[in-house]
N, C-alpha and C positions, 0 to 999 in steps of 0.2 A: 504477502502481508498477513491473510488470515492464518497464516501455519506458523509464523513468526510469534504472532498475538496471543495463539493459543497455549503454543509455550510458555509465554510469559505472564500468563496465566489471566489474561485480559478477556476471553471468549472463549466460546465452543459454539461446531457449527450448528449441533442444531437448536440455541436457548432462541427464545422468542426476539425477535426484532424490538419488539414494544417494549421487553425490559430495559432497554435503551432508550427508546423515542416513546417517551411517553404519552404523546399525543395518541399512538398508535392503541393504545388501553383501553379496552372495553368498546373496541369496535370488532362486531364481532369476524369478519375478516382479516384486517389488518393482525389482529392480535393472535394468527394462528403461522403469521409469515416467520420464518427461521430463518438464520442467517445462509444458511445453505441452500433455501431456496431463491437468496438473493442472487448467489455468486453463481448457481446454478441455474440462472434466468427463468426459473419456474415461480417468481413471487408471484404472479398474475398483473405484474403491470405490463402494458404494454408503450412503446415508445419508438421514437425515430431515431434510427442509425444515422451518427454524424450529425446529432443534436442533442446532446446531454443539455439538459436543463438545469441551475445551480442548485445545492444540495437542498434547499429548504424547498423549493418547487418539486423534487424528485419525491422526496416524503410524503407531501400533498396528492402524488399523481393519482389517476383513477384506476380500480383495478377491476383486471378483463375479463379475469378467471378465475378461479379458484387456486389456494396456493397450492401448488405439488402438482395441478393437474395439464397445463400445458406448458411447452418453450414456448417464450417468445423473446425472441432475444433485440438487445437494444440498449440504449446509457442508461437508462435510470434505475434498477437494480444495483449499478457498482457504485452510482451518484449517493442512493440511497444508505450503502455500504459506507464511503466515503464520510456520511455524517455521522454514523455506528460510529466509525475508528472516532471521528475528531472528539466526539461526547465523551466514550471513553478513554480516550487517554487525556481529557479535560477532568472527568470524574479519578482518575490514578494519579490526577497531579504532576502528570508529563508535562515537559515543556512541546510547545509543537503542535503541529498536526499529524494528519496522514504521512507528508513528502516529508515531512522532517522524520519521521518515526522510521521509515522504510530509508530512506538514506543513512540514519544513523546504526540500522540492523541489518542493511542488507548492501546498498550502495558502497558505503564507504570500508567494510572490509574486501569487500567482491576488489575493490581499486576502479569502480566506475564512477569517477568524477569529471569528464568533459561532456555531459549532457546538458538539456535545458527541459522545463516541466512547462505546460504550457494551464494555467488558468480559467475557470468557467466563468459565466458571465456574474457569479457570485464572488472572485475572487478568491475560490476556494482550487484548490487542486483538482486537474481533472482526474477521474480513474477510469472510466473504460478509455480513455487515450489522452494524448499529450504529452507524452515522454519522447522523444527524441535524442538520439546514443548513434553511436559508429556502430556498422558491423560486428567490429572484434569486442566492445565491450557488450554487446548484445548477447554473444556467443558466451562471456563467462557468464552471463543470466543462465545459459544455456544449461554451461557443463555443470554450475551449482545446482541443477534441477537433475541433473544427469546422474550427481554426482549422491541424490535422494535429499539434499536441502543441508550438506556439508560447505565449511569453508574452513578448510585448512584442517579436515582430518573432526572436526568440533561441528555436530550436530545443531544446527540454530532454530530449526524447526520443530514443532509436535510431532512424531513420525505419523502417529494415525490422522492428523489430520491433513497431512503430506500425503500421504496415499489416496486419503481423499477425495483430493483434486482431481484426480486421476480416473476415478468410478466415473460412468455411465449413470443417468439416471434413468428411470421408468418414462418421462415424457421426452426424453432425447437421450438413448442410449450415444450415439457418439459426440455429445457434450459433459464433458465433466461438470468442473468446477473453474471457467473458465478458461479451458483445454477442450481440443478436439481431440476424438479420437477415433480409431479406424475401429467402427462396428456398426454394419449396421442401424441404419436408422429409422424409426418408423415415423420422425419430425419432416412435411414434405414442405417448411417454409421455405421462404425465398434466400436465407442465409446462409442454413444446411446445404443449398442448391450450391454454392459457391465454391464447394471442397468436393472433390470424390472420394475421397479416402476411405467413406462410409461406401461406396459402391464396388469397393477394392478390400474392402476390408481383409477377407480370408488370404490375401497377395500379399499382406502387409504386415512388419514385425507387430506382433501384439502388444507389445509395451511403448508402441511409438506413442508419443503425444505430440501433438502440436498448436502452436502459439499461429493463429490465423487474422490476417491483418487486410485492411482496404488496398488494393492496387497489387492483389496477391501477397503481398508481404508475408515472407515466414518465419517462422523459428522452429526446427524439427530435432525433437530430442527422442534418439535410440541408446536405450542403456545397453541393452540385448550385445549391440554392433559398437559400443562405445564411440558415437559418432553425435555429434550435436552441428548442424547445418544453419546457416542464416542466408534468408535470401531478400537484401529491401530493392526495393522498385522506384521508379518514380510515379508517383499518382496521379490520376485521371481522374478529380473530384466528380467533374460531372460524369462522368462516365460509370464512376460507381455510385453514386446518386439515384440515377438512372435502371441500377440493378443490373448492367455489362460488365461482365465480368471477361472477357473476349473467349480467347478458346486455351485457358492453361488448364491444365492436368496435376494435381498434386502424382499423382502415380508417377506419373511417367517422368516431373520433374526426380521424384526420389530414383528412381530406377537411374537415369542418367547420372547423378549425384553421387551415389554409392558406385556407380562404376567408376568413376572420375576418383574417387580415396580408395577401390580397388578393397572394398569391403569382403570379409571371408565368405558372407553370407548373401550373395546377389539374388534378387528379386528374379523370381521367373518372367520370361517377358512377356506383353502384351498380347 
């Protein structure tokens, strides 16, 4: 959505938060957050996974850190984001919100129409979750990101802020912009804990990115191997609540995976 946005010339990642949320202005905190440290979970708020609070609450929330200087990851950075899109494309005279904007630029040519979006307790769309899709229309999420933010040959995205996504930051090199990624990481929270890919790193194609979700859920895009992977689960709320994650392996799922499409480039093994 934010690389769609930028093209269309609505944002860039890093203008101030508060030139939108005006409340945000002349606090001397709040008004040094960027939209890149939202989508990159380094705003300094901090928050509970599996409880996005509704947009106007998320705005409000207290913050833990300084902006740029720690992850924490959690809803309310993308909650916060969520009210960024609605203001602006309220401010551009869009009709819509967030889910209408992204369904009308990205849903509805991609042809993923049998989904449902699920709601926050503000009736606002959720953004770090609530989308629910099939496998296969998940996977053309996939090969569009695969394919560098094309549909149908026709570029829909800002390319630099498309690549973006994809960078490492300095508080969590294997967190992009809402993407994991295999590097190294020097963030020892409990959510980083959840992925190994960052312990695998140097084993794993450099350009993999991946879409990392509760109950393992994944989405694993290799341009490199031209391979885009989905894997949904059924979840164990409490179980991931709780911080049990049991005993998967992102490695070793991909290793088994690319042997299974008989990829040119197979992973050394274990």
């Amino acid at each position: 959505m934010a690389a769609i946005a930028a093209k269309d010339g609505l944002l860039s990642l890093d203008e101030p938060a508060a030139a939108t949320l005006t409340e945000w202005q002349d606090d001397p905190q709040r008004e040094k957050i960027t939209l890149r440290h939202l989508l990159s979970m380094t705003s300094g708020h901090k928050s509970r996974v599996g409880r996005p609070p509704g947009y106007g609450k998320a705005v409000a929330s207290d913050i833990a850190a300084p902006p740029g200087s720690k992850f924490l990851y959690g809803p309310v950075p993308s909650q916060i984001f969520g009210e960024v899109m609605r203001l602006k494309l309220q401010a551009y005279g869009k009709s819509g919100g967030p889910k209408e904007y992204l369904e009308e630029h990205l849903f509805a040519p991609l042809g993923i129409e049998d989904y449902s979006w699920r709601n926050g307790p503000d009736k606002q769309p959720l953004m770090p979750q609530g989308v629910v899709m099939s496998a296969r229309d998940w996977a053309k999420f996939g090969e569009f990101v695969r394919s560098g933010g094309q549909i149908g040959g026709t570029q829909i995205v800002d390319p630099d802020t498309f690549e973006a996504l994809f960078e490492g930051g300095a508080a969590n090199a294997a967190y992009g912009l809402s993407w994991w990624l295999p590097r190294p990481s020097q963030s020892k929270d409990a959510v980083t804990a959840t992925t190994d890919i960052d312990d695998y790193a140097d084993l794993l194609p450099a350009d993999m990115v991946v879409a990392a979700g509760a109950g393992n859920q994944r989405l694993y895009v290799i341009p490199s191997l031209g391979v885009t992977i989905v894997r949904l689960a059924e979840l164990d709320l409490a179980a991931a609540l709780r911080g049990d994650h049991g005993k998967w392996s992102d490695y070793e799922f991909i290793q088994l995976a690319l042997e299974a499409v008989d990829a040119k480039a197979p992973l050394p093994s274990n």
